[in-house]
C-alpha positions as CSV (number, residue, x, y, z in Angstrom):
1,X,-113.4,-53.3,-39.2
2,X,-110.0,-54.8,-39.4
3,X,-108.7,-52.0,-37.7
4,X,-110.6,-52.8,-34.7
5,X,-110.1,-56.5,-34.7
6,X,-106.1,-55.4,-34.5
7,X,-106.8,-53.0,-31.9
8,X,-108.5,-55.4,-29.6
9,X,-105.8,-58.2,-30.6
10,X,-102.9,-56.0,-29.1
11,X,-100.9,-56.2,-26.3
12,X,-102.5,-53.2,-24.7
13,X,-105.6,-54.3,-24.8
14,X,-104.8,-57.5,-22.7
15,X,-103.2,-55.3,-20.1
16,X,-106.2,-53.4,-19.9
17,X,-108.4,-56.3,-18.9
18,X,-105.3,-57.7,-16.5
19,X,-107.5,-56.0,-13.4
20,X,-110.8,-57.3,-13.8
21,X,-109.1,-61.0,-13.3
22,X,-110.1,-62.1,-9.8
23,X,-107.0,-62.8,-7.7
24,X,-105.8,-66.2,-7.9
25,X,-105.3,-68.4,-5.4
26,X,-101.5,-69.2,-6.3
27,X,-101.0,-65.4,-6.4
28,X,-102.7,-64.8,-3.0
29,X,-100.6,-68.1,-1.6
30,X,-97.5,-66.2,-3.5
31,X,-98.8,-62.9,-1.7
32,X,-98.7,-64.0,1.3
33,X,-95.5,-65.8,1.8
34,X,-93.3,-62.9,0.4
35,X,-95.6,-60.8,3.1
36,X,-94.4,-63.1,5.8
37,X,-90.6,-64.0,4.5
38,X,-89.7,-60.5,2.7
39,X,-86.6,-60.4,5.2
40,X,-85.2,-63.6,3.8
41,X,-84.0,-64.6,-0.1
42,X,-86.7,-65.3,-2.2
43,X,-86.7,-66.5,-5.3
44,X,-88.5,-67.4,-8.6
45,X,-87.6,-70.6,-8.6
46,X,-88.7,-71.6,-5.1
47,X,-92.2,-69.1,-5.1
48,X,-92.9,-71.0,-8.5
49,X,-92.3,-74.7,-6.9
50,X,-94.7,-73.4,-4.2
51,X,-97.9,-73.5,-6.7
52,X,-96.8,-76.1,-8.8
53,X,-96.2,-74.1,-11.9
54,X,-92.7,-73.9,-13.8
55,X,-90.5,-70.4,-13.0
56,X,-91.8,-69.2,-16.2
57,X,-95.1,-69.8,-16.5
58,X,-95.5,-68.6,-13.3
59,X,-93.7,-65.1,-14.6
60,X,-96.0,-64.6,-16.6
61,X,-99.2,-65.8,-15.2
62,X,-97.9,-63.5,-11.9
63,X,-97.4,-60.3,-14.0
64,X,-100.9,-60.9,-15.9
65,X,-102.5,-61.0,-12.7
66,X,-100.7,-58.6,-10.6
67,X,-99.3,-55.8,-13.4
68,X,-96.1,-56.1,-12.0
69,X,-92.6,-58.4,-12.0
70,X,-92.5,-60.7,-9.7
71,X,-89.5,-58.6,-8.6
72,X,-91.3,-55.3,-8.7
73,X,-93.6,-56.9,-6.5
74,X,-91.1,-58.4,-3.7
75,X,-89.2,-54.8,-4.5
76,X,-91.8,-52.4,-3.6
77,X,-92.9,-54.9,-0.2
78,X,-89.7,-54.5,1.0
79,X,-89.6,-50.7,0.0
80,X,-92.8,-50.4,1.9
81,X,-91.6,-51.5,4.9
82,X,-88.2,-49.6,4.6
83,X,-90.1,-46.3,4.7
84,X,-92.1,-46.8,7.7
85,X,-88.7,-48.7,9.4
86,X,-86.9,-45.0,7.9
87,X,-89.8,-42.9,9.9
88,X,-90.9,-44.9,12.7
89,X,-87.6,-46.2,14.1
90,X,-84.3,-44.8,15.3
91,X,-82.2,-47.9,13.4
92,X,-79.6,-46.8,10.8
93,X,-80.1,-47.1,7.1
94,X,-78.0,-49.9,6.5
95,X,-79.7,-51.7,9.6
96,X,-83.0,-51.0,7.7
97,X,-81.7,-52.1,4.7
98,X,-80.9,-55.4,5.9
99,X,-83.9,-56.0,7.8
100,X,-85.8,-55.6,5.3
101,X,-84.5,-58.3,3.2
102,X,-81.8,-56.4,0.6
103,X,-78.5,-58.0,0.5
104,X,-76.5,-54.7,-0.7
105,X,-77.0,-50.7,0.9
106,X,-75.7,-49.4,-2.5
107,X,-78.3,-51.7,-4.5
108,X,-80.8,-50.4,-1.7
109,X,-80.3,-46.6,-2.2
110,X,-80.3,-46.8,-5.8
111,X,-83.2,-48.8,-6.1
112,X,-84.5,-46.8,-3.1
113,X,-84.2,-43.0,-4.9
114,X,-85.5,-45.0,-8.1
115,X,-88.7,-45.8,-6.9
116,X,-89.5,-43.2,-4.2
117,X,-88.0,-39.9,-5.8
118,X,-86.1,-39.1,-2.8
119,X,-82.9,-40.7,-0.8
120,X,-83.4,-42.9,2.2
121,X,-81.7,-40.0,3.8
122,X,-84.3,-37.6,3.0
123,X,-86.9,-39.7,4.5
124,X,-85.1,-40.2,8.1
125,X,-84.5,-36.7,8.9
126,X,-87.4,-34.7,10.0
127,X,-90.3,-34.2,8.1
128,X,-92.7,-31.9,7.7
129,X,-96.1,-33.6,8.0
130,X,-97.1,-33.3,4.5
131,X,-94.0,-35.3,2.8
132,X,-95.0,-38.0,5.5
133,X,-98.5,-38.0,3.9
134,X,-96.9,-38.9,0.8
135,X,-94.8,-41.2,2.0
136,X,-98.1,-43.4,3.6
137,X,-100.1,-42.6,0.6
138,X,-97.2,-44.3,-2.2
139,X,-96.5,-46.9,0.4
140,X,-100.1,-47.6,0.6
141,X,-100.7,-48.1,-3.7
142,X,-97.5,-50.5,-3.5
143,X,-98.7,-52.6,-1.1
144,X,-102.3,-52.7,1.2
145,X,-101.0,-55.1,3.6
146,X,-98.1,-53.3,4.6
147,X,-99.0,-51.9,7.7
148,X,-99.9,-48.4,8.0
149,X,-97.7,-45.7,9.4
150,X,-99.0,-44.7,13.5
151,X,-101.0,-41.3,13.4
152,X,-98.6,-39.7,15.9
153,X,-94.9,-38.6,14.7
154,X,-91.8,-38.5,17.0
155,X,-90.4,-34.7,16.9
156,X,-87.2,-34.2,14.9
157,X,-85.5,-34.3,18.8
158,X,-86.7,-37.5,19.6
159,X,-84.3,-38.5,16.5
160,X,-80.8,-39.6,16.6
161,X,-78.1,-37.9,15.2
162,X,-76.5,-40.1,12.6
């Protein structure tokens, strides 16, 4: 019996029950305004002042809501849009970069490979139509409301050489 009671006391068991909380209205106002600003600086301090909460209770009350940092979060927007940018557009990697609201190209490849398994380099040469299924379907789980790759892709001659 007291095993159980520990067992439903720990940590994991809180994450577990983390996605069956509806979404929040400061999280979806949160959502939202990284959506429309990830370009520009955001930061804890200023996302928290948004919703009235302090920058650390809105840490955590972020994370138990979304099951990521606030930084993952703003991360893996901006890493969504860098992969259709990488893909869909003929703009250099450290135009993309950028654009799309990182500050540094090393920080951006690093982070880049980190998270996707595979250089920014990889992804803006040509690509067999498979490895760009895979790169819509993990853009997709990061973020819904990135928007979607366009069902037609450019041949590898429509690319420029960089």
């Amino acid at each position: 019996m007291l095993k159980n009671s520990i067992s439903l006391a720990s940590s994991s068991f809180a994450h577990a029950e983390r996605n069956t909380l509806p979404e929040s209205r400061r999280v979806c106002k949160v959502k939202d305004h990284i959506n429309q600003n990830y370009t520009r600086e955001l930061s804890l301090k200023d996302l928290s002042q948004m919703v009235g909460m302090s920058p650390v209770a809105f840490s955590r009350f972020f994370k138990l809501r979304t099951g990521k940092t606030l930084s993952d979060y703003i991360i893996d927007i901006r890493l969504g849009y860098a992969s259709r940018m990488l893909v869909d557009s003929n703009k250099t990697i450290s135009e993309i970069c950028f654009e799309c609201g990182f500050n540094n190209l090393s920080n951006f490849n690093r982070i880049f490979k980190k998270k996707r398994n595979m250089t920014p380099q990889i992804i803006q040469g040509p690509l067999p139509e498979e490895q760009i299924n895979d790169i819509k379907e993990a853009a997709g789980r990061d973020n819904s409301s990135v928007p979607s790759l366009p069902v037609s892709y450019r041949s590898p001659s429509s690319r420029p050489a960089h």
